[in-house]
Residue, then its C-alpha position, 0 to 999 in steps of 0.5 A: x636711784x642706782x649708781x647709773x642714775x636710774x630709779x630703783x625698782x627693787x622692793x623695799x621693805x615697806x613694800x613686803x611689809x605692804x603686801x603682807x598686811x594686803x594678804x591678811x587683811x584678805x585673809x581675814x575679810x575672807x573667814x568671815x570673823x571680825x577681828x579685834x586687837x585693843x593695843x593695837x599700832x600707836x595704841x590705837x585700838x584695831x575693829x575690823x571690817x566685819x565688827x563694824x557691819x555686825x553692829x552697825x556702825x560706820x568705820x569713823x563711829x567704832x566705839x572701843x573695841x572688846x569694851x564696845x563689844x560688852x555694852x551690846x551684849x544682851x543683859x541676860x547674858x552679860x552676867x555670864x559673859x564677864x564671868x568668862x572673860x574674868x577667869x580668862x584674865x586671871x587665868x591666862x587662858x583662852x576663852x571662847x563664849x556664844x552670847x547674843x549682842x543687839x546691834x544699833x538697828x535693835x537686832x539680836x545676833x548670836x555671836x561665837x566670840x574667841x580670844x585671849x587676853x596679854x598681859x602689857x607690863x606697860x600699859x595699866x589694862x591687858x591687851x586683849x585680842x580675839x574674833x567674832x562671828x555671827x551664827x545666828x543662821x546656825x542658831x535658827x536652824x538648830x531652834x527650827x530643828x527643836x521646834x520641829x522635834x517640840x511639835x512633833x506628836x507625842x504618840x508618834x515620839x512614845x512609838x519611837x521611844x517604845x521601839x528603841x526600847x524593843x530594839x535594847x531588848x532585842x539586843x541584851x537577849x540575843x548577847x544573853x543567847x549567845x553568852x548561854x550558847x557559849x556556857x553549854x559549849x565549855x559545859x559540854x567541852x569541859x565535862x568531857x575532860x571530867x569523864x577522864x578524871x571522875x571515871x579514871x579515880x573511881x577506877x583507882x579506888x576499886x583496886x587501893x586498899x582501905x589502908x593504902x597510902x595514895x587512896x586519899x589522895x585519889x579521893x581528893x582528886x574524885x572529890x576535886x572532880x565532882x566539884x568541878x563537875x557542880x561548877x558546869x552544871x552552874x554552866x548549863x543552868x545559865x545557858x537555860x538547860x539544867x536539869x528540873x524536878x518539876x512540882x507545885x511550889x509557893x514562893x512565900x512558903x518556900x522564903x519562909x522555909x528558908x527564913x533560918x538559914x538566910x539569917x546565917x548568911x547575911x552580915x552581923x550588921x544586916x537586919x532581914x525583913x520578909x513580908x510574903x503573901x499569904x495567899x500567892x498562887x503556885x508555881x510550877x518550880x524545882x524547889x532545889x533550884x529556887x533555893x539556891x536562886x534566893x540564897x544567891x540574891x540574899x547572898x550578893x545583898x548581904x555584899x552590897x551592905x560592904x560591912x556596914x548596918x543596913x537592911x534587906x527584905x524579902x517580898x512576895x506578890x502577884x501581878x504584874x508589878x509597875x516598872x519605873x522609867x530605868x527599870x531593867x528586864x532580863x529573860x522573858x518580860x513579863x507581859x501577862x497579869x497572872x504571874x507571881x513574884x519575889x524580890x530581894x531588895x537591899x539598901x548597899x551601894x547600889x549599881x551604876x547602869x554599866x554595872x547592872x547591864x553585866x552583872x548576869x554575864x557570866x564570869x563578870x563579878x565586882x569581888x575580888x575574888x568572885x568567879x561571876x558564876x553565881x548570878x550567872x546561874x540565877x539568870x539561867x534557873x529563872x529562864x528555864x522556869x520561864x520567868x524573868x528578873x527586874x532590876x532597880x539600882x541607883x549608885x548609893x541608894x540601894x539594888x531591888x531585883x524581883x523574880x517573876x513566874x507564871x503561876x500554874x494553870x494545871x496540876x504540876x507532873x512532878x518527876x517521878x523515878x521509873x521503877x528499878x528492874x531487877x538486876x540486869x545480867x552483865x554479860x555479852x558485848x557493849x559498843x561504845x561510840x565516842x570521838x574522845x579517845x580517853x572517853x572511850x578508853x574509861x568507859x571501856x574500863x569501867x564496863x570491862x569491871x561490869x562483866x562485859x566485852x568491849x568493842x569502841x569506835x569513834x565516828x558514827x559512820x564506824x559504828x553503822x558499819x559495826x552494827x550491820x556486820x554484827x549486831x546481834x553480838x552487842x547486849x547494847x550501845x552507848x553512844x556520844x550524842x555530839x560527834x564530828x560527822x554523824x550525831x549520835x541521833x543520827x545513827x540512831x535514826x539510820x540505825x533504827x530505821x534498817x531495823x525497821x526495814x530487815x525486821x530486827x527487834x530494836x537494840x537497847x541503845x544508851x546515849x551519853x552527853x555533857x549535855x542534860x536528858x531535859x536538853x536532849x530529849x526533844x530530839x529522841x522522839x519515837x527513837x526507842x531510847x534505852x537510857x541516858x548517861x550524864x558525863x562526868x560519870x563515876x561507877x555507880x553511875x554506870x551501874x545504875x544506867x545498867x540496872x535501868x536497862x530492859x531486859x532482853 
């Protein structure tokens, strides 16, 4: 009553509390979880609703709470369960467990049971408070999805597999282009900037005295020069465009021949074994690239020893070899019979795949004080020999990479020098095309030294123009092959067919490229090229270009 006598009407707190029990007891019957609490009001323990109607009891029959729950697991999965449950009470923390429970009509439900345990100072067992929830239609529906995939034929799941295969391999191969793409730019780029350098060093040397000061310093740097000109062709033999001195070769004559020094490369602790067949068909090969290939191999075999006794072997075959299930392909998979191989393999540390997918990227090495250049280079002699490599490797149980290549199916053309003409005369104008400043700037010098008057642009569009007003002044032209605008092939068709048209004799044109002669020459075809002038260039380079030229 208030003070006028008429009944209270304003909540008290029992109704707060009322509602707010109202509001969680919906909000619990609405997640569709059951929920238990062993200690709860008065000791008595809570079961909610949904616990009741999962295991089929009416609210008057309820067991005890978390230990009813155990008695209707599954035997199978009781052991598991109490497991759970006893690291969650030693430990304090949460536990969450999916097990199967059978309920009073002898149904099998899964269940997702989440909860923690409390400790109770006064009480002799811990509380515990936790949910429930049924999922076996999501159980079902993930079993029906197995069955399905079990059921599913095994050549249409061996077509699957095949092609995700196809897929991976696609994938590597185009990152392989791309990387190699990239390797013949900086290639090219770089030995731009050696021409300066190699060109401007042979230059000094000319006029230093034997006995002056500087003149070992500018050898240092020459010799600085040719090494970093070494370092870009490793560069283009990734990139699949080194330069080849194509003969017949045996795999097994050629490991044997090697046989010596590999010994010397190997740690002291390494034991080499090398077991070849003796009857291998030929290769079509450039020895001197293959070489450099097995010292690799052995080399980053030796490494994988990390110092300690081990083994390593050299084998030769033919055939196409069985693969394993993780065996991994780099360049053109091997897909023909006729084909030979040679395998490095070593019993160090091992790979992991991560490891292994990268280890023929350039610039990617596990050495401390590796430049990843070396298998890099491997990667792109074995491409541009048409073969490929295969790689085994298991973390602690060793690495086999095996090469293989077609064998010959017609006599190898080995490369063979042209004749040396007489002595060209140094004498008349040279035109010089180049879009590097410093380029043109030595080889202006070095052909001023030759004997010969200089005319230098740097577009092809310049050189055109200087060409038709005065080409029969020039003794010859070298010419960039990669400039903005015009290439120089460009020019040299353009060139070439007004000369056609106004029945001029062709000018002797040279053309110079960071690029290779074996990369470029698919693009000279019926364009009378004269002679080909690989950058960096030293003087004698120069030289003997001109000393190769046709006499006018």
């Amino acid at each position: 009553m208030n003070a006028d006598g008429a009944p209270d009407t304003r909540p008290t707190d029992l109704d707060a509390l009322r509602r707010r029990e109202e509001r969680l007891r919906l909000a619990v019957e609405a997640t569709g979880a059951g929920v238990w609490d062993t200690h709860a009001d008065a000791g008595e323990p809570f079961v909610s609703p949904h616990i009741e109607a999962l295991l089929g009891y009416a609210p008057l029959q309820t067991p005890r709470a978390l230990r009813a729950l155990l008695r209707h697991v599954v035997a199978d999965d009781r052991p598991r369960v109490l497991e759970r449950l006893r690291r969650a009470r030693a430990t304090g923390a949460p536990f969450t467990i999916d097990c199967r429970v059978t309920n009073t009509r002898g149904q099998i439900r899964w269940v997702h049971l989440r909860g923690r345990f409390i400790d109770t100072p006064s009480r002799t067992a811990p509380r515990s408070i936790g949910t429930i929830v049924d999922i076996t239609s999501e159980f079902e529906a993930n079993e029906a999805r197995l069955e399905a995939a079990r059921t599913h034929s095994l050549e249409e799941l061996r077509r699957a597999e095949q092609q995700a295969q196809r897929d991976a391999q696609m994938h590597h191969a185009q990152k392989l282009e791309s990387l190699g793409l990239l390797a013949g730019g900086i290639a090219h780029d770089f030995n731009n900037l050696l021409v300066g350098v190699l060109s401007n060093a042979s230059l000094a040397l000319l006029d230093l005295e034997e006995r002056s000061p500087v003149r070992g310093i500018v050898l240092d740097i020459e010799r600085t020069a040719q090494r970093a000109a070494d370092l870009t062709r490793q560069l283009l033999a990734y990139s699949g465009k080194g330069r080849f001195v194509v003969e017949s070769l045996d795999l097994s004559a050629l490991a044997r021949e090697m046989s010596q020094l590999l010994r010397t490369v190997v740690s002291k602790d390494a034991t080499l074994h090398l077991e070849l067949d003796e009857a291998l068909p030929p290769i079509e090969g450039d020895a001197t690239q293959l070489r450099q290939v097995i010292m690799n191999l052995i080399t980053n075999a030796s490494d994988a020893l990390s110092g300690r006794p081990g083994t390593i072997a050299i084998r030769t075959g033919q055939g196409l070899p069985v693969a394993r299930d993780d065996t991994m392909t780099f360049g053109e998979a091997c897909t023909s019979n006729e084909v030979v191989w040679l395998e490095v393999s070593d019993s160090g540390i091992g790979m992991t795949r991560d490891v292994a997918e990268r280890i023929f990227d350039p610039f990617f090495s596990t050495k401390f004080t590796g430049r990843g250049l070396g298998l890099a280079a491997t990667l792109g002699i074995v491409r541009g020999h048409h073969g490929a490599i295969t790689l085994e490797t298991t973390p602690g149980q060793g690495t086999r990479l095996r090469l293989c290549f077609p064998t010959l199916r017609a006599p190898a053309v080995t490369e063979v020098a042209p004749p040396r003409p007489a002595e060209h005369a140094r004498s008349g104008r040279v035109l010089v095309v180049d879009d590097d400043r410093v380029v043109r700037s030595v080889t202006s010098a070095l052909l001023t030294r030759q004997g010969y008057a200089v005319t230098t642009v740097e577009s092809g569009q310049d050189a055109l123009e200087e060409l038709a007003q005065r080409s029969e002044s020039f003794a010859f032209a070298l010419i960039d092959l990669t400039m903005p605008g015009l290439t120089g092939v460009e020019v040299l068709e353009q060139w070439r067919a007004r000369e056609r048209r106004e029945g001029r004799s062709p000018l002797p044109v040279v053309l110079m490229s960071g690029y290779t002669e074996v990369d470029v020459a698919p693009h000279l075809a019926d364009l009378q090229v004269s002679g080909f002038l690989q950058k960096p260039f030293t003087l004698a380079a120069v030289e003997a270009m001109i000393d190769a030229l046709p006499a006018t």
